[in-house]
C-alpha positions in Angstrom: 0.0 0.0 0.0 1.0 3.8 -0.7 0.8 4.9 2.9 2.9 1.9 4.6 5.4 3.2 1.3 5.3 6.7 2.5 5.6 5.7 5.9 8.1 3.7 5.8 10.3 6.0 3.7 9.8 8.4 6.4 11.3 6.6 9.0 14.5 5.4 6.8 15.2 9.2 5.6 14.9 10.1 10.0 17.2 7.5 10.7 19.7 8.2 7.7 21.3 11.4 6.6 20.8 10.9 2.7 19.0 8.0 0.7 19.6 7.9 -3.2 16.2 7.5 -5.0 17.3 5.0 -7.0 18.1 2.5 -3.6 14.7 3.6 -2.7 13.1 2.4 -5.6 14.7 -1.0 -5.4 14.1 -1.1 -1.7 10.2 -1.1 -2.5 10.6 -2.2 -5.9 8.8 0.7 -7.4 10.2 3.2 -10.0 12.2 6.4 -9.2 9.7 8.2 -10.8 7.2 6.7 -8.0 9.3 7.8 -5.7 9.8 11.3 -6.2 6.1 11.5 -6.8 6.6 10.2 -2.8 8.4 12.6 -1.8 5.7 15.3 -3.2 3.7 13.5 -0.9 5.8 13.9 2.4 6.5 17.2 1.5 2.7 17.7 1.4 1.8 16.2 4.3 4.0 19.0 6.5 7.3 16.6 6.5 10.1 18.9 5.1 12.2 16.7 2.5 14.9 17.9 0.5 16.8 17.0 -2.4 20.5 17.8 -2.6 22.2 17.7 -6.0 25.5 17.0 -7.0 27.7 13.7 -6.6 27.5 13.2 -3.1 23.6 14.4 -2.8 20.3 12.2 -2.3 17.3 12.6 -0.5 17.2 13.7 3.3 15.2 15.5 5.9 15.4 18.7 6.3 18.4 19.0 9.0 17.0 19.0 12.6 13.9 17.4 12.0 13.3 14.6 14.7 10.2 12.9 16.1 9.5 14.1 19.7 11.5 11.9 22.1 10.7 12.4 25.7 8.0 9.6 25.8 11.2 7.3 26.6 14.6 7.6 27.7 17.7 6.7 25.8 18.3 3.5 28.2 14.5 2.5 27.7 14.7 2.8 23.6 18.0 0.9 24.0 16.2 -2.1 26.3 13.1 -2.0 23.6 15.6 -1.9 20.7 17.3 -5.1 22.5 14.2 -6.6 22.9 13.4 -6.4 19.3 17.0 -7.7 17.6 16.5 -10.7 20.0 13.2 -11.6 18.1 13.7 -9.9 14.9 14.7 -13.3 13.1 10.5 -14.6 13.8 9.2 -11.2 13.1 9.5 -10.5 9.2 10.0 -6.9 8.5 7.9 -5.4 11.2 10.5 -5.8 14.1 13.6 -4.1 11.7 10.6 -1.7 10.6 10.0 -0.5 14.3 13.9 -0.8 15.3 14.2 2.0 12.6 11.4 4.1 14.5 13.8 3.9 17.4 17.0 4.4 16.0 15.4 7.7 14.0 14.8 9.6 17.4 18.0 9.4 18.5 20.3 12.9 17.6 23.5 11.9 15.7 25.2 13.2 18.5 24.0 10.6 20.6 24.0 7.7 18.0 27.1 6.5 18.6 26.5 5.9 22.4 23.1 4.4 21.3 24.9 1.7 19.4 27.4 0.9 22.1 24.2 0.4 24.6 22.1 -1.7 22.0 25.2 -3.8 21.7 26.0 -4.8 25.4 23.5 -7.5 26.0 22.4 -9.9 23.2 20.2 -12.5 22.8 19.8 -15.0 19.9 16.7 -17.3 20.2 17.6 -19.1 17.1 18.7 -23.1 17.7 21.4 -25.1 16.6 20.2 -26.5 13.2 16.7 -27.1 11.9 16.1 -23.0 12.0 14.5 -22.9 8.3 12.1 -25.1 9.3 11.4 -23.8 12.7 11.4 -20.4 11.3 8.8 -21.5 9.0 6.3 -23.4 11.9 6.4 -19.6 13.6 5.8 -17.6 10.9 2.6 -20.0 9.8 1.8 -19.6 13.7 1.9 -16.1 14.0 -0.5 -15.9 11.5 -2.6 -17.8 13.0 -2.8 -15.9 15.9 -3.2 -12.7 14.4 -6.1 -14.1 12.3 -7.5 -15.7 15.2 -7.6 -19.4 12.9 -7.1 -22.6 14.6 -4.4 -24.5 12.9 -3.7 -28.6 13.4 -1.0 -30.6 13.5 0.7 -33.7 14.5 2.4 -34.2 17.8 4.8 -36.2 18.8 4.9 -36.6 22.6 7.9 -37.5 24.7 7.1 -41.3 24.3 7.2 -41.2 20.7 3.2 -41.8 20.3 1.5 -39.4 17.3 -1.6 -38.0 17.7 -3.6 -35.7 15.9 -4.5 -32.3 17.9 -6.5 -28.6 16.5 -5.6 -26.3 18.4 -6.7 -22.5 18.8 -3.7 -20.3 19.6 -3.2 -18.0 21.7 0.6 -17.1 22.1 4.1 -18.3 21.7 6.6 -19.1 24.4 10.2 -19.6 24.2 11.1 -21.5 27.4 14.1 -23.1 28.6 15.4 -24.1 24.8 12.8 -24.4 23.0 9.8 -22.1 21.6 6.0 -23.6 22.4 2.4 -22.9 21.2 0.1 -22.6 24.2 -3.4 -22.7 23.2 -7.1 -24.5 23.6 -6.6 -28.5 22.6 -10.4 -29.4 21.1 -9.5 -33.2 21.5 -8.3 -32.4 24.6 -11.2 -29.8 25.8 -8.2 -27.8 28.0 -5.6 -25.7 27.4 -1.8 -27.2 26.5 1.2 -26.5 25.7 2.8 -27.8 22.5 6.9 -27.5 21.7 7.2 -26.9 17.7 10.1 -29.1 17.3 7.4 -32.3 17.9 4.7 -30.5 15.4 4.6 -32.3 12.1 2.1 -31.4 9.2 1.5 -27.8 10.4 -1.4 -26.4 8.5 -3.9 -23.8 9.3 -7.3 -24.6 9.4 -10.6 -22.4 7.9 -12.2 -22.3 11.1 -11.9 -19.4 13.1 -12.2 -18.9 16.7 -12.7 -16.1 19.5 -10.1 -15.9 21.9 -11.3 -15.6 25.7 -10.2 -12.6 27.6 -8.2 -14.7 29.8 -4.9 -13.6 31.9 -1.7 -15.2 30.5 -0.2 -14.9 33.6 -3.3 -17.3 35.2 -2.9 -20.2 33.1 -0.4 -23.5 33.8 2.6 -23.0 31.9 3.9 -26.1 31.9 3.3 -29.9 30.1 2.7 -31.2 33.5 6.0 -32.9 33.0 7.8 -31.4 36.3 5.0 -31.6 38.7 5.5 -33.6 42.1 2.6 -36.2 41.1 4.0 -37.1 37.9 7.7 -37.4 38.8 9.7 -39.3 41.0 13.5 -38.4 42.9 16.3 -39.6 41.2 20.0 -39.6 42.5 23.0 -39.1 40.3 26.9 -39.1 40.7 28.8 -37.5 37.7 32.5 -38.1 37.8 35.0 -35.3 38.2 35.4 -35.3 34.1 31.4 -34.7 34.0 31.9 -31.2 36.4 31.3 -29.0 34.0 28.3 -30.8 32.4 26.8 -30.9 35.8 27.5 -27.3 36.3 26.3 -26.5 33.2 23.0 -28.7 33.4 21.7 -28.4 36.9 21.1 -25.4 39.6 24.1 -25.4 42.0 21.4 -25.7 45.0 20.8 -29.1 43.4 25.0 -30.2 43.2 26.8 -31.6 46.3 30.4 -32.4 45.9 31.4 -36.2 46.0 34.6 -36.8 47.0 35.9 -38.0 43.6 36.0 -34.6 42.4 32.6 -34.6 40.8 28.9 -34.0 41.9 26.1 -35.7 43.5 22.8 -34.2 42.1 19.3 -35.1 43.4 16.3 -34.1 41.0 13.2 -34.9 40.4 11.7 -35.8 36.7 8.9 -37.9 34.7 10.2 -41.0 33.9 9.7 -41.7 30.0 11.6 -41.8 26.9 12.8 -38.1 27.3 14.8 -38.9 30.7 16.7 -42.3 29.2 17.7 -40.1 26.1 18.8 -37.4 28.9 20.8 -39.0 30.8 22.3 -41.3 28.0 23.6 -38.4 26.8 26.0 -37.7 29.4 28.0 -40.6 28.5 30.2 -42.5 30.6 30.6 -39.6 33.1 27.3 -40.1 34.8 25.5 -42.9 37.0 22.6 -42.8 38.1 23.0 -44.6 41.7 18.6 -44.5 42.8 16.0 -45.9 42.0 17.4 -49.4 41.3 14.7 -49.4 38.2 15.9 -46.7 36.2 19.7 -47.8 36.5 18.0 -51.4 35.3 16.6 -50.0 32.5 19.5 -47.7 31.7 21.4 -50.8 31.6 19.0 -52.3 29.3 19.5 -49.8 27.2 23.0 -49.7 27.7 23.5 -53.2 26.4 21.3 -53.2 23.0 23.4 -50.4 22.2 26.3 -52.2 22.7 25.3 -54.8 20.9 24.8 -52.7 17.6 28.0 -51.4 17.6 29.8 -55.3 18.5 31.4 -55.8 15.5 33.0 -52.6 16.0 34.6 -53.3 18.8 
């Protein structure tokens, strides 16, 4: 649309000192022509744009025109712009649309300042691997909730069983390492939470929903996996070589120094398919020393790997 044009061209000529018409045009794909018929626009509108000539000119505001700034401090713009780069990957073009906004208050005296704040804390949400895909479940998602459309999928739960959910969305979560869909399960007739990394067929559906006016903040955010009724204590001992995966794993309340050099760690979890692929991964440095019928079943496990790998050996 003409106005989200004008708009945007706006905001690129506060937060830059010149723009040649011609990156403009390729920028939003429209002629230069259409541009400076733009421009005519801006001026029109009250928004004093001028045109400088000669090899080094281009299109700029006229000099000392900001936006009014004292809604916000420099520190708060800073945390929002922060905010925004650490999401910006999910967001399409609206969060590097609105991180322009913020930049384009800031006097060019200050800018440099601005950058070194916006630059001391970072945040990058994306994951090892498998971001194209997960990029694409979010942005399908998103959608969805803006639209207010169910969407349905399947899920894969922790036990490796498939089942077929609809779901009506009502926000994303990153938690812990991973980014969720919380919304109203129809199969299940309750609210759930669903990681996107166990999704498979993602589609929207036609029908569309009304979302209750109910308080985030009220709702269970968790799977139920980490509750006292569903879990049971488990003991470990991780050798001295382990430390640092102990360390970098568990809450230091939860690590007690063993006299080996290493850690003994008490925790409570769910036990399922998730918790043998957990603590499998740790390798040789870890034993689980209670209950006797995980360290059974660990060494069940243990020994059909084993056994794959024999004529390796």
């Amino acid at each position: 649309m003409k106005i989200d044009r004008l708009l945007s061209i706006v905001i690129l000529l506060m937060n830059r000192p010149l723009v040649q018409a011609k990156d403009l045009a390729e920028m939003f794909e429209v002629s230069v022509r259409t541009i400076y018929r733009d421009i005519d626009s801006i001026n029109g509108a009250g928004i004093p744009v001028v045109t400088y000539q000669g090899a080094n000119g281009g299109i700029g505001l006229m000099e000392g025109y900001r936006l009014d700034r004292n809604v916000l401090t420099e520190r708060e713009l800073a945390d929002i712009f922060t905010a925004l780069q650490s999401v910006s990957s999910y967001g399409g073009g609206g969060h590097n649309l609105l991180m322009e906004k913020i930049s384009s208050v800031i006097p060019p005296s200050k800018s440099q300042a601005f950058r070194t704040k916006t630059t001391q804390l970072i945040v990058d949400f994306s994951p090892w691997g498998l971001q194209g895909l997960l990029e694409e479940r979010l942005s399908l998602l998103k959608e969805a909730l803006e639209e207010s459309t169910a969407v349905a999928f399947d899920y894969v739960d922790a036990d490796g069983g498939v089942s077929h959910r609809s779901v009506e969305p009502y926000t994303l979560v990153h938690k812990g390492a991973g980014w969720y869909l919380y919304g109203y399960c129809t199969e299940r007739q309750d609210f759930r939470l669903f990681k996107l990394q166990r999704m498979k067929a993602l589609v929207k559906e036609t029908r569309s929903y009304e979302r209750l006016d109910i308080p985030l903040k009220d709702l269970p955010w968790t799977e139920g996996w980490k509750e006292p009724l569903h879990t049971q204590a488990i003991v470990l001992h991780f050798s001295a070589e382990g430390r640092h995966l102990a360390e970098d794993y568990f809450d230091s309340e939860e690590l007690e120094p063993a006299g080996d050099g290493g850690y003994t760690v008490k925790v409570a979890y769910a036990e399922n398919n998730w918790l043998y692929g957990f603590l499998l991964s740790f390798g040789t440095v870890v034993e689980v020393l209670e209950p006797e019928p995980i360290r059974r079943k660990l060494a069940g496990l243990a020994a059909e790997i084993a056994a794959k790998y024999k004529d390796s050996l």
